[in-house]
C-alpha positions in Angstrom: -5.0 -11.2 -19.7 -3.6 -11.0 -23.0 -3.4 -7.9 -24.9 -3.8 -9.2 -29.0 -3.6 -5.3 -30.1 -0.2 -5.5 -30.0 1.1 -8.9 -31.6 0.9 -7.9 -35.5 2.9 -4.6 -34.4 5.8 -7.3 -32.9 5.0 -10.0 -34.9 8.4 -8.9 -37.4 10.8 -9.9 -34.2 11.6 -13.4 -33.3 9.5 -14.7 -30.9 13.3 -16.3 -29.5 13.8 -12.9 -28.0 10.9 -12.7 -26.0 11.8 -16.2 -24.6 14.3 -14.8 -22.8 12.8 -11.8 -21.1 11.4 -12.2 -17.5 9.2 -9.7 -16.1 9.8 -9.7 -12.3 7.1 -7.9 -10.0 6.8 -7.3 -5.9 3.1 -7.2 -4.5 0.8 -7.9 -7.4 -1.4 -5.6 -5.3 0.3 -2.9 -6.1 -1.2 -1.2 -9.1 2.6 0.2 -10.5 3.4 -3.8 -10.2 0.0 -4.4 -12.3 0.8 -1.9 -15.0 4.7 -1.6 -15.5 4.7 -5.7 -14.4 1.6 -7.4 -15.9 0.3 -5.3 -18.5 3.6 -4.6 -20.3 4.8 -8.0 -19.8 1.4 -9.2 -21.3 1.3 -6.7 -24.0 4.7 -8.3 -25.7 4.4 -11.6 -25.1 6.7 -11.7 -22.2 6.5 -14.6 -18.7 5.8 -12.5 -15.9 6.2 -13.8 -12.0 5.3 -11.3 -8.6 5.2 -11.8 -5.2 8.3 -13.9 -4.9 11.4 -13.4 -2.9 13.5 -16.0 -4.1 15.9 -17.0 -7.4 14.6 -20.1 -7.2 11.3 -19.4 -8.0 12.9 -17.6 -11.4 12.4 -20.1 -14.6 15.6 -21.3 -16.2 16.5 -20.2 -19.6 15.7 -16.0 -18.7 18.6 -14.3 -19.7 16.5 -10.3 -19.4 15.3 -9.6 -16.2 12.8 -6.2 -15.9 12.2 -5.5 -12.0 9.4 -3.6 -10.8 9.9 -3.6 -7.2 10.9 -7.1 -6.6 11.1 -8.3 -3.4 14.8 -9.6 -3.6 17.7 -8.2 -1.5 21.4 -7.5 -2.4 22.2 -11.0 -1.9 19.3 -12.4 -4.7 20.2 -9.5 -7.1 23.6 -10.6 -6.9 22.1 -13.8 -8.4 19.9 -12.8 -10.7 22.7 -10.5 -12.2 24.9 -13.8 -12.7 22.2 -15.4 -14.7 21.9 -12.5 -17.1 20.9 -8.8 -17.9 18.9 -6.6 -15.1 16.9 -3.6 -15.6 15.5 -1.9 -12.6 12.2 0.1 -13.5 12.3 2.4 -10.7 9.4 3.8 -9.1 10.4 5.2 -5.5 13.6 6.4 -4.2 14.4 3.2 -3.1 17.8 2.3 -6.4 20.1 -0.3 -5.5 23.6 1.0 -7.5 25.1 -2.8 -7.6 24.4 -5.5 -10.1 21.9 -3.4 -11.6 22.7 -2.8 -15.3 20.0 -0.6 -16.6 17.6 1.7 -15.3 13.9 2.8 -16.7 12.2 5.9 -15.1 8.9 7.2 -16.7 9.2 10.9 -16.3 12.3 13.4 -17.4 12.5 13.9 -13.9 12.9 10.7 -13.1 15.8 10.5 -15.2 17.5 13.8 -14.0 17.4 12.5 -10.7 18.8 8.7 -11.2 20.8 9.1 -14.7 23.7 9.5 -12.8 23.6 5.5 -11.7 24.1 3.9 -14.8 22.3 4.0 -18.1 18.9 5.0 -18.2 16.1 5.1 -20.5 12.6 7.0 -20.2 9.1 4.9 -20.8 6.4 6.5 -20.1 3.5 4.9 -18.6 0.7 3.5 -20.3 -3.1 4.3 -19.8 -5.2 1.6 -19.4 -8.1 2.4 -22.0 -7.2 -0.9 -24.1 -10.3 -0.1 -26.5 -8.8 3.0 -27.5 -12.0 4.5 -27.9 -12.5 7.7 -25.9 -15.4 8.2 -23.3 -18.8 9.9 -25.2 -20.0 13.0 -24.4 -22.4 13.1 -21.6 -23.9 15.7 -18.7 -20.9 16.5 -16.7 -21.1 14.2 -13.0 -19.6 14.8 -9.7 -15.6 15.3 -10.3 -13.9 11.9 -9.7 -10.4 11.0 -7.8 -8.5 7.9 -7.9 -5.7 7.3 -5.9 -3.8 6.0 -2.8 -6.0 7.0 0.1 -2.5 8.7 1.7 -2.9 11.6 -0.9 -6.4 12.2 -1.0 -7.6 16.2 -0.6 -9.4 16.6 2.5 -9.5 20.4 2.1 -12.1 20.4 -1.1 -15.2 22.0 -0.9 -17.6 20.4 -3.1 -18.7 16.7 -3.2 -16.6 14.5 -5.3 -16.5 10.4 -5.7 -13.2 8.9 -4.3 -11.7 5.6 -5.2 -8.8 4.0 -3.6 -6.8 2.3 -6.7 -5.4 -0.5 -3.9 -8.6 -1.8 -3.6 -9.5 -2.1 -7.3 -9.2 -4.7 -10.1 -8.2 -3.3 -13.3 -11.1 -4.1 -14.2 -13.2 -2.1 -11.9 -10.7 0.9 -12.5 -11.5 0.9 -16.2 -15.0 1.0 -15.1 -14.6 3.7 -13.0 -12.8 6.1 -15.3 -15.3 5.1 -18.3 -17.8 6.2 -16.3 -16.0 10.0 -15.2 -16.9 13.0 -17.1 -14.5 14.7 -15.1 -11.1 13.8 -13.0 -9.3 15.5 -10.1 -5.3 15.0 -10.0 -4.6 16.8 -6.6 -3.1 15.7 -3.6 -3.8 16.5 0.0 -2.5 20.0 0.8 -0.7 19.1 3.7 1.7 16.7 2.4 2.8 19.1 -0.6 5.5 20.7 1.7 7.1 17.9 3.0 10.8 16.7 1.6 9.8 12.8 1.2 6.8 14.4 -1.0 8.7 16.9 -3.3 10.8 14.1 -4.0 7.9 11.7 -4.7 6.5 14.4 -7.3 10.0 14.8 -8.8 9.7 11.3 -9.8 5.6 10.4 -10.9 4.9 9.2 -13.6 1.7 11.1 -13.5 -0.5 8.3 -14.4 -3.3 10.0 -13.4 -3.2 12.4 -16.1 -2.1 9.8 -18.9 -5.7 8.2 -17.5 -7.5 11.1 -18.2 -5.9 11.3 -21.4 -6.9 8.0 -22.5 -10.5 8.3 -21.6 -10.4 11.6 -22.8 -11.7 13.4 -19.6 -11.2 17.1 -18.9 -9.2 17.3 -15.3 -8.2 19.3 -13.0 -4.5 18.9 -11.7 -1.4 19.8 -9.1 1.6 21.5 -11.0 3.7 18.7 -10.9 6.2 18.2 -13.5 5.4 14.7 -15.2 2.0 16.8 -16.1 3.5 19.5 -17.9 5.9 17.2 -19.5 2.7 14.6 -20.7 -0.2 17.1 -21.6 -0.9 20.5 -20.3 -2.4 21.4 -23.2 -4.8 18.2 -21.3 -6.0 19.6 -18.4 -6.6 22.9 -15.9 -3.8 23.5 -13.6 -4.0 25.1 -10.2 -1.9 26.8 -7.5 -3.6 24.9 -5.0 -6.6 23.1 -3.9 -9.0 26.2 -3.1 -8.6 27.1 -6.7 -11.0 23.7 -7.5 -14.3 24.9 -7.4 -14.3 28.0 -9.5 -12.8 25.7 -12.6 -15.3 23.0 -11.9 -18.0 25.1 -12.3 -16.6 26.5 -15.6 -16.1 22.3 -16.6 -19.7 22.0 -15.9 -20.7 25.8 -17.5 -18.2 26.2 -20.5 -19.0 23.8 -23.2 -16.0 25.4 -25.4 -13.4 24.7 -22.6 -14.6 21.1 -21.8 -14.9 20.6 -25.5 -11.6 21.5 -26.5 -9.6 19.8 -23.4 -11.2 16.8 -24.3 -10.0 16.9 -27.5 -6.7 17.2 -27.2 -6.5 14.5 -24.8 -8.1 12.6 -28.0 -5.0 14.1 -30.3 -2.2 12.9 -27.3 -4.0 9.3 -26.4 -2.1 7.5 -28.8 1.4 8.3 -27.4 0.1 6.4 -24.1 -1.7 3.7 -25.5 -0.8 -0.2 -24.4 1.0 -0.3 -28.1 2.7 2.5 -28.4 4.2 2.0 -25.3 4.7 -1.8 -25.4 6.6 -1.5 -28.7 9.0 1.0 -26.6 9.8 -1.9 -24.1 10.5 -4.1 -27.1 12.6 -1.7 -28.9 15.2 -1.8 -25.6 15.2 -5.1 -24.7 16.0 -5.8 -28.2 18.6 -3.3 -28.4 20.3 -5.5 -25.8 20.6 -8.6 -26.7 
């Protein structure tokens, strides 16, 4: 769907530009292919193709090619890197090195981690409250959590309203976070220590949080480091999960502290906002034509 909030913000760059930018996506089931593929493609103006594997399938006359896990091999991107200009928006540790010739992260520590392969730009995520107005002020609810059903807390112990994002429409997502008067950004306990994990946290976005910012919706989070970079100032951090119930009950007791997280993630919801964000995107691709 098209996102018109954006187009008098572009509408000073020739449209000629945009021609020649492809957004290529994997699985369109995947909710990072959604928002980094779809919604950002959608948001400038940009054609947009997922869940191919071959060149053939890629319209002629694309000369800027953003990938957001694609499902091509070394052999396609080869290819595609003949026809023009490929940026690889990385999400996992998976980084081909070869015919690749820029590189987008979303966090700083995606960046320290990957810089070293080429050029490489930061753009954040986006959150996906395309109103921009912020949720109204209601009798806190059970705590809410949103996620891939791999990293949901099973240690928590209080009732809380779970919602696997793989399963949703961005619709229903909207829905449900409209609806949240308060959001949990954990992850199960167990998986915290393991190497494949750390290195996943290195690298989040930490889209979760930039949600809660853009419904403006006091949470409770991990300390990861794509939170403190995006808005501590946004949420309640903990050591670990135990720690949960004591600040829920103060979210549900302390009008002052629920008051005053929520607005600050009012005060930061701009810098995430479909816009903001989108104009980033056209600012690169623009710087390299």
């Amino acid at each position: 769907m098209k996102r018109p909030l954006t187009q008098r913000i572009f509408q000073k760059f020739n449209s000629s530009i945009l021609e020649k930018v492809l957004f290529i996506g994997g699985r369109s089931r995947f909710p990072s292919v959604r928002v980094r593929c779809l919604e950002v493609a959608e948001a400038i103006g940009c054609d947009h193709v997922t869940d191919i594997n071959s060149i053939d399938d890629i319209p002629a006359g694309k000369e800027i090619f953003i990938c957001v896990k694609p499902l091509f091999d070394s052999e396609a991107l080869e290819k595609l890197h003949q026809r023009g200009i490929v940026i690889w928006d990385i999400h996992d540790n998976y980084c081909p090195r070869n015919f690749i010739d820029y590189y987008l992260v979303s966090s700083k520590g995606g960046y320290e981690k990957f810089h070293s392969y080429g050029k490489t730009y930061i753009i954040p995520h986006h959150h996906c409250n395309f109103s921009g107005f912020p949720n109204p002020k209601r009798v806190r609810g059970k705590p809410v959590w949103m996620g891939s059903p791999e990293w949901i807390p099973q240690d928590l112990n209080f009732p809380i309203e779970i919602y696997n994002s793989k399963e949703l429409t961005t619709e229903e997502i909207v829905q449900v976070y409209q609806n949240s008067t308060i959001l949990l950004n954990l992850r199960a306990s167990f998986s915290v220590t393991s190497e494949s994990v750390s290195e996943h946290v290195r690298i989040n976005p930490g889209l979760k949080l930039i949600n809660s910012i853009g419904f403006a919706v006091p949470s409770i989070s991990n300390r990861e480091p794509a939170y403190w970079e995006i808005g501590p100032e946004c949420t309640i951090f903990v050591e670990d999960n135990n720690d949960c119930q004591k600040w829920l009950e103060r979210l549900h007791e302390d009008n002052d502290l629920y008051d005053r997280l929520r607005n600050n993630c009012i005060f930061k919801a701009p810098d995430y906002s479909i816009s903001n964000i989108a104009k980033q995107y056209l600012e690169l691709i623009v710087s390299k034509i």
